[in-house]
C-alpha positions as CSV (number, residue, x, y, z in Angstrom):
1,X,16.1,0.3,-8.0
2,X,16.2,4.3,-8.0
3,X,15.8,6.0,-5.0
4,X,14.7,9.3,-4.6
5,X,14.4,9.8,-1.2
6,X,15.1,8.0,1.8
7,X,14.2,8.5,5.4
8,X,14.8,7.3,8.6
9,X,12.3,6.6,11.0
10,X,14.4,3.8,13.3
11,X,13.1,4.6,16.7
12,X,9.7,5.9,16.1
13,X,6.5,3.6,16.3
14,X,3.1,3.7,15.2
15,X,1.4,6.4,13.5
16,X,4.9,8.5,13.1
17,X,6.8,6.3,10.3
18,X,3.6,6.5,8.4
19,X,3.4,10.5,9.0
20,X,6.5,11.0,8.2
21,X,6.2,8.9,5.0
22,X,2.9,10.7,4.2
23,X,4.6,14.1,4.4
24,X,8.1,12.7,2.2
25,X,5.4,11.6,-0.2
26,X,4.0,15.0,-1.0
27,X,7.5,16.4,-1.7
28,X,8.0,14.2,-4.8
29,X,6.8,14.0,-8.5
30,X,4.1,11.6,-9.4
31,X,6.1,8.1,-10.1
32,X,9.1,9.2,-8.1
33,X,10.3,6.5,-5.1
34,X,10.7,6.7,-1.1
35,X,12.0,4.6,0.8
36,X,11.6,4.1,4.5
37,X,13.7,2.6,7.1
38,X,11.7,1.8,10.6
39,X,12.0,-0.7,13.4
40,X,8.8,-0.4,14.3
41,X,7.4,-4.2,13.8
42,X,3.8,-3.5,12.9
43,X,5.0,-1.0,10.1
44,X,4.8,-3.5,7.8
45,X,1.3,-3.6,8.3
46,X,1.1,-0.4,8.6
47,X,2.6,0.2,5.3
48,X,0.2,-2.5,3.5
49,X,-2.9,-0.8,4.6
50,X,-1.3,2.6,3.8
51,X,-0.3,2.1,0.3
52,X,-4.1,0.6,-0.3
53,X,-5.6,3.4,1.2
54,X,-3.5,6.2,-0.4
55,X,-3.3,4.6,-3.8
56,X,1.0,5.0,-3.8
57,X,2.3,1.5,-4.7
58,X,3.9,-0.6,-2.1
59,X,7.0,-1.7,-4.2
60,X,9.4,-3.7,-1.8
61,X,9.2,-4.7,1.4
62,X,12.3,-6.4,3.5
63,X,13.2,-7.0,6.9
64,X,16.5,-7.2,8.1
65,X,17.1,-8.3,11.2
66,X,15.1,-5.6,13.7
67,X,14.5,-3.1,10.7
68,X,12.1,-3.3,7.6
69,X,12.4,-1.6,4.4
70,X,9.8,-0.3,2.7
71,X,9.4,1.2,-0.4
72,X,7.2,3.1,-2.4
73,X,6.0,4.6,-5.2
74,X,4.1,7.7,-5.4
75,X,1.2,7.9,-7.3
């Protein structure tokens, strides 16, 4: 899968990854792919709710180990 941008929000809980994933969002094209590396638990949550909300498409989603993967799609 093509990534366009990644970022890294290992450290940071609840609403920052999110934030920060909101804002890397609206930097890219329409179709374009961000993925986000947390270790906040509830983010996958958080990133189901968001993606349903916003409209972006919730691609992948993996944990490994004590961090979680998710990726997006903009819409």
């Amino acid at each position: 899968m093509l990534i366009d941008k990644e970022i890294d929000t290992r450290g940071l809980n609840c609403p920052l990854p999110i934030l920060k994933a909101k804002k890397a969002l609206a930097e890219l094209q329409s179709g374009q792919v961000l993925k986000v590396v947390s270790t906040d638990a509830g983010s996958i949550r958080d990133f189901q709710a968001f993606a349903k909300q916003t409209g972006n498409e919730l691609l992948d989603q993996q944990t490994l180990d004590t961090v979680f993967v998710h990726v997006l799609r903009r819409r």
